[in-house]
C-alpha positions in Angstrom: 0.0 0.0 0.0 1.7 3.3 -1.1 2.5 5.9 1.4 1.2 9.5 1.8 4.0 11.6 3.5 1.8 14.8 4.5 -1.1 12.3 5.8 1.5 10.1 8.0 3.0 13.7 8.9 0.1 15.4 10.1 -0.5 12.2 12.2 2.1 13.0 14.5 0.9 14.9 17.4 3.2 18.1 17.3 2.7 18.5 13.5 -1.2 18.5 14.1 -3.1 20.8 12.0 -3.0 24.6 13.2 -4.2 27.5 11.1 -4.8 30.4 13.9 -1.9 32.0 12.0 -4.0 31.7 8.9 -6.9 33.2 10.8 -5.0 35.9 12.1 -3.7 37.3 8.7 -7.7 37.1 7.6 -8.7 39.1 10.4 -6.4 41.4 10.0 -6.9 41.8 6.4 -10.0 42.4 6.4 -9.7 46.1 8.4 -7.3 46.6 6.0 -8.1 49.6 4.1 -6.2 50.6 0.5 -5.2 53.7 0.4 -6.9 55.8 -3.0 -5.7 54.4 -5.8 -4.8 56.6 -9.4 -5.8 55.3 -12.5 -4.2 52.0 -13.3 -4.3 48.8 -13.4 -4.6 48.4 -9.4 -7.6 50.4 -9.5 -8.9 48.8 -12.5 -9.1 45.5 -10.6 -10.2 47.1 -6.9 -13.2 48.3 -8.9 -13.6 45.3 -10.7 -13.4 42.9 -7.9 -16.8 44.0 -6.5 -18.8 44.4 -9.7 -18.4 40.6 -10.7 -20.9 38.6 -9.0 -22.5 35.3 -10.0 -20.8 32.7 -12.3 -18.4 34.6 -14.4 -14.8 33.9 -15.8 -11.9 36.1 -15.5 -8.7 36.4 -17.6 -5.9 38.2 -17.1 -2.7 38.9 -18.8 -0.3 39.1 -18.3 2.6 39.7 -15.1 1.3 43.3 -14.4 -2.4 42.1 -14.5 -2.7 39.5 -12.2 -0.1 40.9 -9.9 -2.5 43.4 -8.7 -5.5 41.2 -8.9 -4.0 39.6 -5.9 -4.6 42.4 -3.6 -8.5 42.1 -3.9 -10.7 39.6 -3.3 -12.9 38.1 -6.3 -16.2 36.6 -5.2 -15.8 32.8 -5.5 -17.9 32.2 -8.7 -15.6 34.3 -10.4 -13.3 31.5 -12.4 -10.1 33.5 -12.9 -7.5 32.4 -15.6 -3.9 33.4 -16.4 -2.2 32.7 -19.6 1.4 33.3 -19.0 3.2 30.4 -20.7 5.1 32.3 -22.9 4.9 35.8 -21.3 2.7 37.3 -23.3 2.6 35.8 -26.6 0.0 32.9 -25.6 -2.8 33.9 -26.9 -4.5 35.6 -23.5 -7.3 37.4 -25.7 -7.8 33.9 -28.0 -8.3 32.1 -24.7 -11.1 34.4 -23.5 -12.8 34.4 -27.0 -12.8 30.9 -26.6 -14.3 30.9 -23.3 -17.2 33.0 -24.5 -18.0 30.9 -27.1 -18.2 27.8 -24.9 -20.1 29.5 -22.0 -22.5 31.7 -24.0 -24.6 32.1 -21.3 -21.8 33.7 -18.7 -20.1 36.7 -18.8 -16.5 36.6 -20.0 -13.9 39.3 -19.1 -10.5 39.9 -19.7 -7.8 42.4 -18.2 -5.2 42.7 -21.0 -2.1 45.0 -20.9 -1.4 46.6 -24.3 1.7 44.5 -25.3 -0.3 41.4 -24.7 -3.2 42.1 -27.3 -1.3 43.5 -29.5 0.0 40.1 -29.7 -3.1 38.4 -30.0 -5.3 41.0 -31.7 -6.0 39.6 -34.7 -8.9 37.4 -33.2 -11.1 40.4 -32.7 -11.9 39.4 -36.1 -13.5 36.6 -36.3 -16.5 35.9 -37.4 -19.7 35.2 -34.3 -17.9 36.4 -31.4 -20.7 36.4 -28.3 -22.1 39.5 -27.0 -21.1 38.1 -23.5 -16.8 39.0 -24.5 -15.8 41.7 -22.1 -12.0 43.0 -22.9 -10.0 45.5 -20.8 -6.9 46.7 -22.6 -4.4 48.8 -20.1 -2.7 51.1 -22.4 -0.3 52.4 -20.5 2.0 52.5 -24.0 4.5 49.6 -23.4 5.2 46.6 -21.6 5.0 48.3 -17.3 6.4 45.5 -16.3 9.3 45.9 -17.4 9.7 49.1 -15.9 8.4 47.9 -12.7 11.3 45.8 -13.0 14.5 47.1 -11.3 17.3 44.7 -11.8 16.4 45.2 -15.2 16.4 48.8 -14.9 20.0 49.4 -13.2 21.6 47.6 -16.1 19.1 49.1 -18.9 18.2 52.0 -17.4 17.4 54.4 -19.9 17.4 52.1 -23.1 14.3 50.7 -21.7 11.3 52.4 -23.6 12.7 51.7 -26.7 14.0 48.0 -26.3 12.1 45.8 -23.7 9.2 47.8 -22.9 8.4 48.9 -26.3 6.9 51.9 -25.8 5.3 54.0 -28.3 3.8 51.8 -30.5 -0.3 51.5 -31.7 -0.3 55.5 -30.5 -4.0 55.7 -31.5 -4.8 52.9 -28.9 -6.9 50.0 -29.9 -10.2 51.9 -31.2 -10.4 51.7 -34.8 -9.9 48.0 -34.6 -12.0 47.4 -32.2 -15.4 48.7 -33.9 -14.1 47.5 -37.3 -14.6 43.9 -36.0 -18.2 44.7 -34.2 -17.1 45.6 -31.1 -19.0 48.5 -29.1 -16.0 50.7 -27.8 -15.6 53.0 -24.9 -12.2 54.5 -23.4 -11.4 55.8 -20.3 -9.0 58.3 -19.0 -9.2 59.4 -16.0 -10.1 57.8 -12.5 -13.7 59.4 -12.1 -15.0 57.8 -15.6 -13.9 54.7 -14.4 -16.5 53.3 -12.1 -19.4 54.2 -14.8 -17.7 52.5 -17.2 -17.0 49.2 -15.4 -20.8 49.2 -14.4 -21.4 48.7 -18.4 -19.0 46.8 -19.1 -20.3 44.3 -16.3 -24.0 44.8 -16.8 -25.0 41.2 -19.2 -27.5 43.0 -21.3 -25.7 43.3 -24.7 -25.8 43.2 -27.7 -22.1 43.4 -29.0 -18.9 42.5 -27.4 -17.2 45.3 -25.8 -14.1 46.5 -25.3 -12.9 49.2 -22.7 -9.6 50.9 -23.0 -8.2 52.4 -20.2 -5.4 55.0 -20.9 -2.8 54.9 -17.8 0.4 56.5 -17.5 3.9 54.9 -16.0 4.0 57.2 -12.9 0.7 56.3 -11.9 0.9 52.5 -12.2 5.0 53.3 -10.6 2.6 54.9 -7.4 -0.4 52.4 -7.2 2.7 49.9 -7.2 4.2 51.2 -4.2 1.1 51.6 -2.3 0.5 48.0 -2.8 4.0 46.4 -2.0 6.0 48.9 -1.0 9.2 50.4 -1.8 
């Protein structure tokens, strides 16, 4: 009969099962309040966070994306996804389009920094996409997480907008793309149109996909950042 090491360990009395640390870290998190958040992709997903409800699925994408969706808590029906296989270049926005068109009856949102669909864009275009796709591109013009990245930036430092974050690209944002494959688009940017928007984005009455783009800048997701994890 085989053996289960973590079953035979917690069988011995001083490793017994305790989780009042665990309990003490919830308790204390939960009269933990964020301090106000500029627009970014930390308040993207603070404001998000309590406007999913019922069976929905999340995707995020990629390192930037799902970093911050770990400081807020997602209701549990929420079914959250992260495609980061190849950093990017996985296919984050084919994924969800997928997922839409298997679960017809939920609604399907992604969080997608600009890099990433720019990758993947060219799926917008297919034909019968479901009015239940919900897509959030963070243009913040360039890859932020490479410049939230500071090993990289002592040895790149100012060679990194043009090289690894490859900044200044699709300067017009995502727009004209967007409603030439059907899509019903909106932008945001600034912090107060936010919350409005999200409320339509989440609400399932549609009868188009949508696509949100919210227009952040590097000092603001650089702050939100620091608030979060510190310096």
């Amino acid at each position: 009969m085989k053996r289960n090491f973590f079953a035979d360990l917690l069988q011995i009395e001083h490793f017994g099962s305790d989780n009042s640390y665990a309990g003490y870290v919830l308790k204390m998190a939960a009269h933990y309040r964020y301090p106000p958040l500029p627009l970014s992709t930390a308040l993207v997903q603070s404001l998000l966070s309590v406007r999913l409800r019922g069976r929905c699925s999340l995707h995020l994408s990629i390192l930037n994306a799902y970093r911050m969706a770990n400081c807020f808590n997602f209701a549990p029906e929420v079914e959250v996804s992260c495609n980061t296989g190849g950093f990017g270049i996985d296919g984050a926005v084919s994924t969800l389009v997928g997922t839409a068109l298997a679960e017809r009856s939920n609604l399907c949102v992604g969080v997608v920094g600009d890099l990433a669909f720019f990758y993947d864009m060219n799926v917008l275009g297919l034909r019968d996409i479901p009015p239940n796709l919900r897509l959030i591109v963070i243009n913040n013009s360039g890859g932020e997480e490479f410049r939230l990245n500071r090993g990289l930036n002592f040895y790149v430092k100012d060679k990194i907008e043009p090289t690894v974050a490859a900044a200044g690209h699709y300067r017009q944002g995502v727009k004209a793309w967007a409603q030439s494959c059907g899509f019903h688009y909106q932008q945001v940017t600034s912090s107060e149109e936010l919350p409005q928007q999200l409320d339509a984005l989440c609400c399932k009455d549609a009868k188009r996909p949508m696509l949100l783009e919210v227009f952040t800048q590097d000092k603001n997701e650089q702050i939100a950042f620091r608030q979060l994890f510190g310096n």
